[in-house]
C-alpha positions in Angstrom: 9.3 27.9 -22.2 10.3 24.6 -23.2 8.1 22.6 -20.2 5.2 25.0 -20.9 5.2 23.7 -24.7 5.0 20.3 -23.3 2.6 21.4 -20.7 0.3 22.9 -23.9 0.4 19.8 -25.5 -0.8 17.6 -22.4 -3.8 20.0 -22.4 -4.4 19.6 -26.1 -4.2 15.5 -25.8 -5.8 16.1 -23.0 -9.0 17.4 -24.1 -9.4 17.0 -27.8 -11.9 14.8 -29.0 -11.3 14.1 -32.5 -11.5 10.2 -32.7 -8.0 9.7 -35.1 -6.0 12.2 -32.3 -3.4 10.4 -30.6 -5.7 10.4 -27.4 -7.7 7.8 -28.6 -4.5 5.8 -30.1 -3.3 6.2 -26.4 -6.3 4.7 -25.1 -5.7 2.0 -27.3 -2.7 1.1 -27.1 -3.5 1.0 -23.2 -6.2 -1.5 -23.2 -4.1 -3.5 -25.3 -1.1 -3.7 -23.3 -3.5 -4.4 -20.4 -4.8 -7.6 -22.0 -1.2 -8.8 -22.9 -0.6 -7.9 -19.1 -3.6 -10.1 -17.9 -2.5 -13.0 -20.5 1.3 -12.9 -19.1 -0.2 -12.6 -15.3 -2.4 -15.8 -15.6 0.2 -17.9 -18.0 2.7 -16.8 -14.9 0.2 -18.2 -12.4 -0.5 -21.5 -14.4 3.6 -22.0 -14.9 4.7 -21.1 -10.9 1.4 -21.4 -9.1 0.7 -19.9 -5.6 3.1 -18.5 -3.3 2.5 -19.0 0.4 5.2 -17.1 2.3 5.7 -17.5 6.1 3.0 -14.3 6.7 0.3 -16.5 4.9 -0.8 -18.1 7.8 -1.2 -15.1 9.7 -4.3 -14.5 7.0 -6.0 -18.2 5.6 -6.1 -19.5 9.2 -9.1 -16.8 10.1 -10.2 -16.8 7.0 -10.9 -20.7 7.4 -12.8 -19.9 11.1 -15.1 -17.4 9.3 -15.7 -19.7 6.0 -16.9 -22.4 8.4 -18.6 -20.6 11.0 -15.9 -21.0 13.6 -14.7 -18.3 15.7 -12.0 -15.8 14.1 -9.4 -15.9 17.1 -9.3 -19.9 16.6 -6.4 -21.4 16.3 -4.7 -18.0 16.6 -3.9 -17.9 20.1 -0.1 -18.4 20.3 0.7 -16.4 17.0 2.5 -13.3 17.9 0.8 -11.4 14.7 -3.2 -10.9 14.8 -4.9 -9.6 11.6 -7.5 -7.5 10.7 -10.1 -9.2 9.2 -10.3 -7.2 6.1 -8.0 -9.6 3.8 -9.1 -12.9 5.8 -12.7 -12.1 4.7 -11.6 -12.2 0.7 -9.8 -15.2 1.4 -13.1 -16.8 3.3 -15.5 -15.5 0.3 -13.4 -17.6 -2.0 -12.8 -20.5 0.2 -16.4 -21.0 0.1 -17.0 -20.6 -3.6 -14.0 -22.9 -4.5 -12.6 -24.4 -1.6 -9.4 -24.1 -0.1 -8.0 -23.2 -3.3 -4.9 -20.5 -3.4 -5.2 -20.7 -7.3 -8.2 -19.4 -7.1 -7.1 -16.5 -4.8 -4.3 -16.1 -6.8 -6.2 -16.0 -9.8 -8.3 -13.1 -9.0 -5.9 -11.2 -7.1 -4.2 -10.8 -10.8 -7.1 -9.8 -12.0 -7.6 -7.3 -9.1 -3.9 -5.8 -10.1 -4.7 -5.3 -13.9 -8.1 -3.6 -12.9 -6.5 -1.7 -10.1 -4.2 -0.7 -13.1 -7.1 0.6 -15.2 -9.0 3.1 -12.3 -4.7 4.3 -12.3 -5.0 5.0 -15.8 -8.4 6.8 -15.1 -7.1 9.0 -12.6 -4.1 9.9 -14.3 -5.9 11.3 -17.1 -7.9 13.2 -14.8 -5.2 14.9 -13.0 -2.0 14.7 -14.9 -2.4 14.1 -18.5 -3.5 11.1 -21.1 0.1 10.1 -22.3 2.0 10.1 -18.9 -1.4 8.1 -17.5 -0.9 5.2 -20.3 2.8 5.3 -19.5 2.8 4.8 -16.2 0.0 2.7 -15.5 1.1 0.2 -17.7 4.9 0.1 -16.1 3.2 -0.9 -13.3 0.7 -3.5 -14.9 4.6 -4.8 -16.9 6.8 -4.6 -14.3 8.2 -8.0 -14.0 8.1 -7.9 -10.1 4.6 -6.8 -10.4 3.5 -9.2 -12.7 4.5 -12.1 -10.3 4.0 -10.6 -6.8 0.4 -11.0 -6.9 0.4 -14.9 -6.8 1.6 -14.5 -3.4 -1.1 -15.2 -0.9 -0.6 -11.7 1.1 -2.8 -8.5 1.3 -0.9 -6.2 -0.9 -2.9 -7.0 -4.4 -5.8 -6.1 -2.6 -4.7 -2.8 -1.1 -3.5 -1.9 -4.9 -7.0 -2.0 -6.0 -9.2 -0.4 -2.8 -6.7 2.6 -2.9 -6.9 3.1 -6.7 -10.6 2.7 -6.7 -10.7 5.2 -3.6 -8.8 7.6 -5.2 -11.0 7.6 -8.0 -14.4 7.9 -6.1 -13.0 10.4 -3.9 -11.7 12.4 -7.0 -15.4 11.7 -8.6 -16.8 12.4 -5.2 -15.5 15.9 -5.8 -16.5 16.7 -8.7 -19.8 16.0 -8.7 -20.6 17.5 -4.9 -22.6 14.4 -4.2 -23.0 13.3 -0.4 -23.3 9.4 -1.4 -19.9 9.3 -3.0 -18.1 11.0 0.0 -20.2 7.9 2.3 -19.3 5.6 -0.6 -15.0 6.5 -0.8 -15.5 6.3 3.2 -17.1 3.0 3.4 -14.4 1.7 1.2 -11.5 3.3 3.0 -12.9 1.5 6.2 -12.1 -2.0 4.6 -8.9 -0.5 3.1 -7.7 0.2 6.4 -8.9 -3.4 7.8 -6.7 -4.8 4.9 -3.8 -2.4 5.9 -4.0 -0.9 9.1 -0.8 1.0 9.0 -3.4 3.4 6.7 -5.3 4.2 9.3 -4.5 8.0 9.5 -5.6 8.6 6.0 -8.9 10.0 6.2 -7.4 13.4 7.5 -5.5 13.1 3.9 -8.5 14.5 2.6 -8.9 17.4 4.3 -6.9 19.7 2.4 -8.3 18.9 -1.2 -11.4 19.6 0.0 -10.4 23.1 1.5 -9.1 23.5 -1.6 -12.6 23.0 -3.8 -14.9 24.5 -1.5 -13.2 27.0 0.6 -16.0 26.2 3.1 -15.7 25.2 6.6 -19.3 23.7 6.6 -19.2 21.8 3.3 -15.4 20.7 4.1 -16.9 19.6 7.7 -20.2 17.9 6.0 -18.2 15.9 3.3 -15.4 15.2 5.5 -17.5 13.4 8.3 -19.7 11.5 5.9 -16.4 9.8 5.1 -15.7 9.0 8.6 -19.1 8.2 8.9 -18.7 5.2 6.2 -15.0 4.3 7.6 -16.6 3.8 11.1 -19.4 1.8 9.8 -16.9 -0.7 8.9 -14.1 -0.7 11.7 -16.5 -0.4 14.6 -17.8 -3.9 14.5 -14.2 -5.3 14.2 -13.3 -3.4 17.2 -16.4 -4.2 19.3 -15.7 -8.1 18.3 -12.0 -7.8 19.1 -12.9 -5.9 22.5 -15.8 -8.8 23.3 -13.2 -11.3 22.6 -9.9 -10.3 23.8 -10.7 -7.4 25.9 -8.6 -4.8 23.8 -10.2 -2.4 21.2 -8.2 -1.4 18.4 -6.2 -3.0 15.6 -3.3 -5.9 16.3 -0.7 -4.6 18.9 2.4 -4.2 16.7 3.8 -1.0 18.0 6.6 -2.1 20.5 7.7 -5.1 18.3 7.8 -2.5 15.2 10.1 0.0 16.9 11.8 -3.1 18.2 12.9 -4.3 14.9 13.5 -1.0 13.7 16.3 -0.3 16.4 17.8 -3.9 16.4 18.4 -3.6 12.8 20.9 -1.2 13.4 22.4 -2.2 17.0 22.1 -4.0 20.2 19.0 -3.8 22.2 18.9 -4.8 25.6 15.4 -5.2 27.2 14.3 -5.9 30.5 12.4 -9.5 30.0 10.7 -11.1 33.2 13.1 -13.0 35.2 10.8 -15.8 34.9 11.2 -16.1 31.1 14.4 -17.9 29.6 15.3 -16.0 26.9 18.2 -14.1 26.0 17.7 -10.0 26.9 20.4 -9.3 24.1 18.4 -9.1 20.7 21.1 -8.7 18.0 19.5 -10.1 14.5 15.6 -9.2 13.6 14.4 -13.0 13.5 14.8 -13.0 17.8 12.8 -10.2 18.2 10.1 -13.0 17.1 11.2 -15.5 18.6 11.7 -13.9 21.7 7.9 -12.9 21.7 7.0 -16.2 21.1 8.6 -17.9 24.3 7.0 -14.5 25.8 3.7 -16.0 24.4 4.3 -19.4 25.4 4.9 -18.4 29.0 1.7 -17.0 29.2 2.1 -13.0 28.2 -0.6 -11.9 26.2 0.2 -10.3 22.6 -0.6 -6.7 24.4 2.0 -7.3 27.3 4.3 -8.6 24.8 3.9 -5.5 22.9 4.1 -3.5 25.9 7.7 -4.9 27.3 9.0 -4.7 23.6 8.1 -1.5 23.6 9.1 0.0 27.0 12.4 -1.5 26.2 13.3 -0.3 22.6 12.2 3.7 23.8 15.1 3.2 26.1 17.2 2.7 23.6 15.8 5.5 21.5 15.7 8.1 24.9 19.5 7.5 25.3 20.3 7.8 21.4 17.2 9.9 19.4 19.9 11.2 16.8 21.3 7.7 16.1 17.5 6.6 16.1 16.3 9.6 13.5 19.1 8.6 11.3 18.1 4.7 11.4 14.9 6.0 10.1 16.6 8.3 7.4 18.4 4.8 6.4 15.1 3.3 6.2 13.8 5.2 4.4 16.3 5.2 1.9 16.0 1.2 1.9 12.4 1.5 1.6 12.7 3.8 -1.7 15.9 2.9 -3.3 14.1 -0.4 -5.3 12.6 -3.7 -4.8 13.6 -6.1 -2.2 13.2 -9.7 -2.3 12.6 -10.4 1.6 10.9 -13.9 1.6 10.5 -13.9 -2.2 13.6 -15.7 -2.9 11.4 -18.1 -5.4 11.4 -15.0 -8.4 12.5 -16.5 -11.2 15.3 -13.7 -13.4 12.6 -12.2 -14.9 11.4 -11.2 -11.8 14.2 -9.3 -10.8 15.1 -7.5 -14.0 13.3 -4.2 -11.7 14.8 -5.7 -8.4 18.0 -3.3 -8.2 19.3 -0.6 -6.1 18.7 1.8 -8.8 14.9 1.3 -10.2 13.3 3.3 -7.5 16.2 6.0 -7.0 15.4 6.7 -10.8 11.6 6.3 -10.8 11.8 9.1 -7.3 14.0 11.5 -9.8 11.8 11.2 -12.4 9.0 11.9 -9.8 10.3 14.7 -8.9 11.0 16.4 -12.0 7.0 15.1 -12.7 6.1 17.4 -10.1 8.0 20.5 -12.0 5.3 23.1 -13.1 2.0 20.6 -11.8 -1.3 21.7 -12.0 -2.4 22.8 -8.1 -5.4 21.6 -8.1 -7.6 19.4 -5.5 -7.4 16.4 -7.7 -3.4 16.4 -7.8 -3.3 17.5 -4.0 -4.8 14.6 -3.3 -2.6 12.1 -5.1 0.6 13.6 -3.7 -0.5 13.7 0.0 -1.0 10.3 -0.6 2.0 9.7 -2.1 3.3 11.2 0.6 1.6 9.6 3.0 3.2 6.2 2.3 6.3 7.4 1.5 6.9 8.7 5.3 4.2 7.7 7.4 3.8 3.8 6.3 7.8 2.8 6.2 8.6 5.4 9.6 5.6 3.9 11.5 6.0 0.1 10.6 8.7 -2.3 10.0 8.0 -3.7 6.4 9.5 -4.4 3.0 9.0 -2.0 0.0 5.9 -4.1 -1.1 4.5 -1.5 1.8 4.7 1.0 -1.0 3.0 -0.8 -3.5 -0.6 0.8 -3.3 0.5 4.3 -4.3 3.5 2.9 -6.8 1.7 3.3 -10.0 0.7 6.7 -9.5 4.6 7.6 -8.8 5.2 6.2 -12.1 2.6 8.3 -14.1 4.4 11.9 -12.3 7.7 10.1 -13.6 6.5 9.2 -17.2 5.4 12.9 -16.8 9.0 14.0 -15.5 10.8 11.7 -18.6 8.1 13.4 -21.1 9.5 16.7 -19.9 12.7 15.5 -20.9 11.9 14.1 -24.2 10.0 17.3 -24.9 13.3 19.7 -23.3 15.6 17.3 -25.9 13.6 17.9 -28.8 13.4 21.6 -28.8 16.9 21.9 -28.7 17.6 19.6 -31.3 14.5 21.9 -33.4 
């Protein structure tokens, strides 16, 4: 009875339209904090300036081929890591509007964040409530770790914002039965996945909210491949371009080395290496797995038949010992979830890691969960929690990353727990009444 009161009054701030309501002081009191979030972001920037981290490379050396006309594999031909193009072309756009100027790309990826936090707000409101929307988007536009990581020259602040503006066309896109918003959110999900192509599975994400609204096979099969219709627009063209210039079609060849690292951050691994190569066969810490790819690469292996040895040899290891393996992942994923790590962002001043502790995301996934308590089925909130879900096993099981992997889908995890701390508040108050 107690969580229904508090579900009755989400409804009623949720749909009242009397301007002196608290709806409108929530609105408010959002945009506010979200110009005091923009004013601390760009102060931050103008105090610590850019970050480049050793992955920066990786990105501004093709995105300096494509701003001067050069090829995009230039330059890139002994690095064991090739991009997708979809970051590098953001960084070439402003390297051609303001030079070589990581300010400048620093600058606007804060500006990316703090709108990415805005379409978070918006589709909070539309699927949970107004109050738990304001709350949680603007945890995530003050998180001290937030507020910094974007001055980092890496993909991530630009993943935040296509997701949250996908989200939002797609939940638009079903509301309004419209085919050019269902091309639209696909065409935007195609450079999404070019910035992140660990994402690449998400347009079958979809597929159940739309069973959900139209309960039609035809309609869900229409809408469905107009989105893949706009996603292959965009990826087809990288893939013919890799495939005319290295022979392979596909995204970067990461799949051994990932399952590499995964197992050799919890034991041994012995491969079998070519003979010819002299490098040790033993990998004990993650940083050889590199470097033994490297001398692979410098002996004249390509980046596929590195890939390939790394990961013939690592489902060995996983053949011989699949329970130990399935409970490195559990581990993993309890790494992944438990809070913020600071792998290769040593340079955050205290601030910064006020929300870098063990216990900030084991309280933000309770919270969650208890958010989820009595939630409106619907095909909006379907939607946002298969792709919650979505990074939360898929992403961290299928790649070896840090928890900035999770960032994209992190705000809307903190609007279910400002929901779940609101049920609280409410549970507290009616037995204090």
């Amino acid at each position: 009875m107690q969580v229904s009161k508090y579900t009755d009054r989400c409804k009623s701030l949720k749909c009242s339209q009397d301007k002196r309501n608290p709806v409108s002081q929530h609105l408010r009191l959002f945009l506010i904090l979200a110009v005091i979030s923009l004013v601390i972001r760009v102060a931050g920037l103008v105090m610590l300036g850019p970050v480049v981290s050793q992955d920066t490379e990786d990105y501004t050396i093709p995105a300096i081929n494509i701003a001067s006309g050069e090829d995009y594999f230039t330059g890139l031909e002994k690095r064991d890591v090739l991009r997708t193009p979809g970051y590098p072309l953001f960084l070439a756009g402003v390297y051609t509007l303001a030079g070589e100027n990581n300010f400048a790309v620093a600058l606007l990826q804060q500006v990316m964040v703090v709108l990415a936090g805005i379409f978070v707000f918006l589709v909070g409101r539309k699927v949970v409530a107004e109050l738990p929307a304001v709350i949680g988007a603007s945890i995530f536009l003050l998180n001290p770790y937030m507020l910094i990581f974007p001055n980092f020259i890496l993909s991530e602040p630009i993943s935040i914002l296509t997701l949250s503006a996908l989200v939002l066309l797609l939940l638009l896109a079903m509301e309004k039965d419209q085919p050019f918003y269902f091309f639209a959110s696909g065409l935007l999900l195609g450079y999404h996945i070019l910035c992140r192509p660990p994402e690449q599975l998400l347009p079958f994400v979809i597929l159940v909210p739309l069973w959900m609204k139209y309960r039609s096979f035809k309609r869900v099969l229409r809408f469905f491949l107009l989105s893949i219709l706009g996603v292959a627009l965009v990826i087809l063209p990288w893939f013919w371009y890799n495939y005319a210039k290295t022979g392979n079609v596909g995204f970067t060849p990461l799949l051994g080395r990932n399952l590499t690292l995964k197992v050799a951050h919890h034991t041994s691994v012995t491969l079998d290496l070519p003979a010819s190569v002299e490098v040790d066969s033993v990998i004990e810490r993650r940083g050889n797995v590199w470097e033994a790819s490297n001398r692979l690469m410098d002996a004249g292996y390509s980046r596929e038949e590195v890939d390939k040895i790394y990961l013939q040899g690592a489902l060995r290891v996983i053949k011989k010992r699949p329970f130990s393996f399935l409970l490195w992942q559990a581990q993993e994923l309890w790494e992944f979830w438990r809070g913020y790590d600071l792998q290769g962002f040593v340079s955050l001043p205290r601030i910064g890691r006020l929300f870098v502790t063990s216990g900030v995301g084991l309280v933000m996934l309770f919270l969650f969960l208890l958010g989820l308590f009595r939630l409106q089925v619907n095909f909006g909130s379907i939607l946002l929690i298969l792709t919650i879900a979505y990074f939360a096993l898929a992403v961290p099981l299928a790649a070896f990353g840090s928890t900035r992997f999770r960032f994209p889908v992190e705000p809307y995890i903190w609007i279910y727990a400002a929901n779940g701390l609101l049920l609280i508040f409410s549970s507290l108050r009616s037995r204090l009444e």
